[in-house]
N, C-alpha and C positions, 0 to 999 in steps of 0.2 A: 396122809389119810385123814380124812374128817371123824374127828374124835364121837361125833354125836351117836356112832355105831356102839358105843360099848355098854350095849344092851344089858348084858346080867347083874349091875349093877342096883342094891336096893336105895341110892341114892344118888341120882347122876345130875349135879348141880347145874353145868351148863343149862339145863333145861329152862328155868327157869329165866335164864337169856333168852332163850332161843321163844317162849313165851310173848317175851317182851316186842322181838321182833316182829312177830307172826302177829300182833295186836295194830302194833306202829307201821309209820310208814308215811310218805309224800311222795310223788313223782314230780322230779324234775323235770319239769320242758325241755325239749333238743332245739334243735334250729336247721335252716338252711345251710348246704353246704354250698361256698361260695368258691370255687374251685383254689381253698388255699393248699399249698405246694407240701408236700410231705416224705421225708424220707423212710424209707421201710427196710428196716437194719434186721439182719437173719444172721445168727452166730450157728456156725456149726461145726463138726468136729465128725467126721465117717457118716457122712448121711448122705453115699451116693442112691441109695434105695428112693430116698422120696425128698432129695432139695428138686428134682427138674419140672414131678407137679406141683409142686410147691408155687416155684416161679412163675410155672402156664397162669395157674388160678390168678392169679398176681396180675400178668400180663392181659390175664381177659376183661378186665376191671377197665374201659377204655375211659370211666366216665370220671376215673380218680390222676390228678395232677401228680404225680408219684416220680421217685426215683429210686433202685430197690439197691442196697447195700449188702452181698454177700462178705461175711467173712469168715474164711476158712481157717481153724482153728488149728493147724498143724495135723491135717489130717491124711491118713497111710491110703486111703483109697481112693474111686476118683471123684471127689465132693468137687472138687476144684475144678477137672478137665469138661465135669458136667455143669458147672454155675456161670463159667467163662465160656462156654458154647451157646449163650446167649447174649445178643448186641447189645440191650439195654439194660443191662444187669453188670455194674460195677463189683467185682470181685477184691480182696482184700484178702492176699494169704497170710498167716503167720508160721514164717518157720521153725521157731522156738517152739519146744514140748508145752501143749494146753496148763494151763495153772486153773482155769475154768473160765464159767460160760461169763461172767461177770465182766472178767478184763473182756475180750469178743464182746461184749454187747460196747463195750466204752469205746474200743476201738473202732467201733461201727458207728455209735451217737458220735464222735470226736471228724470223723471223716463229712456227716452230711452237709447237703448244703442247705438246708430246708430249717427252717425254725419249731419245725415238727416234726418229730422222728415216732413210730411207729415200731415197736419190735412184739418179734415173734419166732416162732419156734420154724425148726426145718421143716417140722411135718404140719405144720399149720396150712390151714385154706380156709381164707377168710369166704364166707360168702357176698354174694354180690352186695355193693352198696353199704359194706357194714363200716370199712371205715370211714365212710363219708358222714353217716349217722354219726362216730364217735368227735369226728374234729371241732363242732361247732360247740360243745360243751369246754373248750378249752378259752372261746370268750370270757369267761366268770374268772377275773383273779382268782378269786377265790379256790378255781379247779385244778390241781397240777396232771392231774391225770382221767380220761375217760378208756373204759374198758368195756372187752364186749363179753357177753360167756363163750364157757366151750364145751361142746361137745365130741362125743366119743366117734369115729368116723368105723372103726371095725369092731362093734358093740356085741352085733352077733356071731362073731368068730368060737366063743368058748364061755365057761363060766366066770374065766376070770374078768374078759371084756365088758359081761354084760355087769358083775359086781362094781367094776370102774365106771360103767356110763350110769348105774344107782347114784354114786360117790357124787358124780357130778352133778347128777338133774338136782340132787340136796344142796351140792356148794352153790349151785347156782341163786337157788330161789333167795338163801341166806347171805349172799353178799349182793343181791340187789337191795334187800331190806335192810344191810346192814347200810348202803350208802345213799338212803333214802331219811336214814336219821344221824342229826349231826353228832350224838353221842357213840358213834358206832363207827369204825372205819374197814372200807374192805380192803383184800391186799390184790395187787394189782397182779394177774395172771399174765407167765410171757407169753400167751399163745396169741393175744392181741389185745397189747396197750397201746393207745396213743397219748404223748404228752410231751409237754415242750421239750425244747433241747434244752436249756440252761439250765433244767431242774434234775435232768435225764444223766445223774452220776451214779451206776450202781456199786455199790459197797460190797468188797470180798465177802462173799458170805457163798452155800448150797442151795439157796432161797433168797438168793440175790434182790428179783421181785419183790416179794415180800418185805424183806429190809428198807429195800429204799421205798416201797408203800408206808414204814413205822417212822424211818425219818422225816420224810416229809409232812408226814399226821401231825408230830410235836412240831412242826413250825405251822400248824394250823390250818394246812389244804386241803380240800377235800378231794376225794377220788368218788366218781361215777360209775355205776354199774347201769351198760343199757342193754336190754335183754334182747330189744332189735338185730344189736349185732351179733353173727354167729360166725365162728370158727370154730373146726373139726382137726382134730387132732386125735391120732391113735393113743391105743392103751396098750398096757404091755400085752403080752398074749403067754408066757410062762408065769405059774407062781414064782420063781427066783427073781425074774427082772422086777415081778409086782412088789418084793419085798424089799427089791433092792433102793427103788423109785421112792417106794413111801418112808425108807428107813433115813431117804438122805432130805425129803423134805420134814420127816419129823425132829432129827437133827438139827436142820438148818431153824426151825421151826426156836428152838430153845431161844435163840439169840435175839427172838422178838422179844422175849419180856421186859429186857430191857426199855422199852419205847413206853414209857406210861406218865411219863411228865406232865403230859397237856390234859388238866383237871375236865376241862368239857367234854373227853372224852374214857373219863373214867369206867364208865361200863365196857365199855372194848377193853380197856385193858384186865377186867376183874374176866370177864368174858374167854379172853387168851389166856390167861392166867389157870385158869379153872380146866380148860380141855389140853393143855399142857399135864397136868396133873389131876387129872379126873383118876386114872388108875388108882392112885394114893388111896383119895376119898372112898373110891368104891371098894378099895382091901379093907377099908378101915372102917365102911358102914356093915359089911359082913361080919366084923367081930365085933360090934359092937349088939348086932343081930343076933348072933349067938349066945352071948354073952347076957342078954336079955332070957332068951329061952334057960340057959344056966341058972339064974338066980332066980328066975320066974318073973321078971318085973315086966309084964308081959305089954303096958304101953309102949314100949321103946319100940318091940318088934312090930307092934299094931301100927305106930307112927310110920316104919319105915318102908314096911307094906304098903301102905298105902301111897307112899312118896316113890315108891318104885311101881305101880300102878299111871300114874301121874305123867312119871318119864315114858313110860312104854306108849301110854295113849298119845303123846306127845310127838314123837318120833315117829310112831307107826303115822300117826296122821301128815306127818311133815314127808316122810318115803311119799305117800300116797299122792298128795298134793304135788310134791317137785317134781313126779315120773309122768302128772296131771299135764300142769301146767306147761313143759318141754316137749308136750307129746311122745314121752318114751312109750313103748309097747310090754310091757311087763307084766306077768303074774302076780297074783297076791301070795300065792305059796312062795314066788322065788322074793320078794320083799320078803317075807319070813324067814327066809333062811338067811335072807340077806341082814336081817337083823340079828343072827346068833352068830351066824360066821362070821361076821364083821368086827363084831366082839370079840371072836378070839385072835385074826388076825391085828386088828389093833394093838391088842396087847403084846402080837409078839415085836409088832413096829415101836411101839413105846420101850422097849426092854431093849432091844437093839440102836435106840437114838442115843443111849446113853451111852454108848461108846464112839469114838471118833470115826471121821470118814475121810478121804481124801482125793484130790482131784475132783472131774469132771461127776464121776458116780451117774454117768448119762445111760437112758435107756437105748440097748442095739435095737437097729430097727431094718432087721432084715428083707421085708420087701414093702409094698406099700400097699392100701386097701381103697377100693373106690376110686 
């Protein structure tokens, strides 16, 4: 869950990043897609609900050079008898109990034949032409990875869908701008990254993605966000699965901090650093707020007023802007609520990372939308 929600805070540092980004910025030129050959790896584990539109969408795609990699992760239902009812769709079961989505993605980059592997999620649907947009940015050494955003495919199902598709239109706008500056790196989302195979080894981790987006940061690659491409992917649609999703990315989430070696890109790491631990700072700007009112030293609480002023205008404009920009259809009441409840479900995600998790920790996805 993106930390930038914990709104009741009289000092929410990150802000002052998120400043930095919303000032900055360049775009990168794309290029022609010259029909290079790509393999599209899908790890799944019980997603007979929605790997078969999955594949269609895939399949309808006639203008991309593709060959698609199902691998089925030991799974109880029929993920397998549905991914293998399709001719052009290589299946790959594992009979051994899932250890997670990490090994399945290896075993999927490990089998292609293509020098460009693509993965993505079960319930992903790339839209038309998008990975074609993302492959020619893999010209530039310099790129190990281009990626598209994602959007929420059943946003208007409840409150909880429309909160996750808020989540997103925000993550979105802030890791185009964050891979528009080279002090800044975004992490690569599995709903559709494209990027070579030889760089393409993810790391045991809950946030797989992300990990191998921080190792390859410190050897100095840049990762692409192009807003062109879109893929749709569900949100959970219970509060338990929503908490269960966000509790195993903010977990997995810890193990980024490590990644802060590469000096040029010091701001992303003070950046990660900060929304990791944002909670702290805002317990600790509260008693100091108090604290202030206690002895009467009444600049401290004037200061911090107005730096929680700062945040709020900050945020509330960056909600406003990313549901703008994506063309989300949202109310200005429900951004408001979206910005108090956000805050407390954060915190309960944050309180909960701190304890371990295991296995897959995958969202059920009992039928499909759209």
């Amino acid at each position: 869950m993106l930390p930038v929600a914990f709104g009741f805070a009289p000092l929410h540092i990150p802000t002052f990043f998120y400043l930095d980004l919303i000032a900055r910025g360049v775009f990168r030129p794309g290029g022609e897609y010259r029909n290079e050959g790509v393999s599209i790896v899908i790890p799944c584990h019980n997603e007979e609900a929605v790997i078969a539109n999955t594949i269609k969408s895939i399949l309808e795609d006639q203008g991309l050079n593709k060959e698609i990699i199902v691998v089925d992760d030991a799974s109880t239902d029929r993920t397998f008898e549905i991914a293998s009812s399709f001719k052009d769709v290589r299946v790959i079961r594992k009979e051994s109990s899932p250890v997670g989505k990490w090994k399945a993605l290896n075993v999927g980059v490990e089998a292609a034949r293509n020098s460009i592997v693509c993965v993505m999620d079960a319930d992903s649907r790339p839209e038309p032409n998008s990975i074609q947009r993302l492959i020619p940015y893999l010209r530039d050494p310099r790129v190990c990875a281009a990626c598209g955003i994602v959007k929420v495919r059943n946003f208007d199902e409840n409150w909880i869908t429309r909160l996750v598709a808020i989540e997103f239109a925000v993550a979105n706008y802030l890791q185009e701008k964050k891979s528009m500056i080279r002090n800044y790196l975004p992490w690569m989302p599995g709903t559709i990254t494209v990027l070579r195979k030889d760089l393409a080894k993810f790391p045991p981790s809950l946030v797989e993605d992300a990990e191998l987006s921080g190792q390859l940061g410190e050897k100095g690659f840049d990762i692409v966000i192009d807003v062109g491409a879109v893929a749709t992917e569900l949100a959970p649609t219970t509060f338990r699965a929503y908490l269960r999703q966000r509790s195993r990315w903010a977990r997995g989430g810890w193990a980024l901090l490590k990644y802060y070696r590469n000096r040029r890109r010091l701001l992303n790491t003070l950046l990660n650093f900060f929304e990791k631990t944002q909670p702290v700072f805002a317990i600790g700007s509260w008693i100091l707020f108090a604290y202030g009112l206690l002895v009467k030293w009444y600049i401290l609480d004037f200061v911090l007023t107005n730096l929680w002023i700062l945040s709020s205008a900050t945020l509330t404009w960056l909600y406003l802007h990313s549901v703008r920009t994506f063309r989300f259809d949202v109310r200005r009441s429900a951004l408001l609520g979206y910005f108090f409840l956000a805050s407390i479900l954060y915190l309960l995600v944050w309180f909960r990372s701190l304890f371990p998790l295991r296995g897959w920790q995958k969202t059920v996805r009992e039928k499909d939308y759209g």
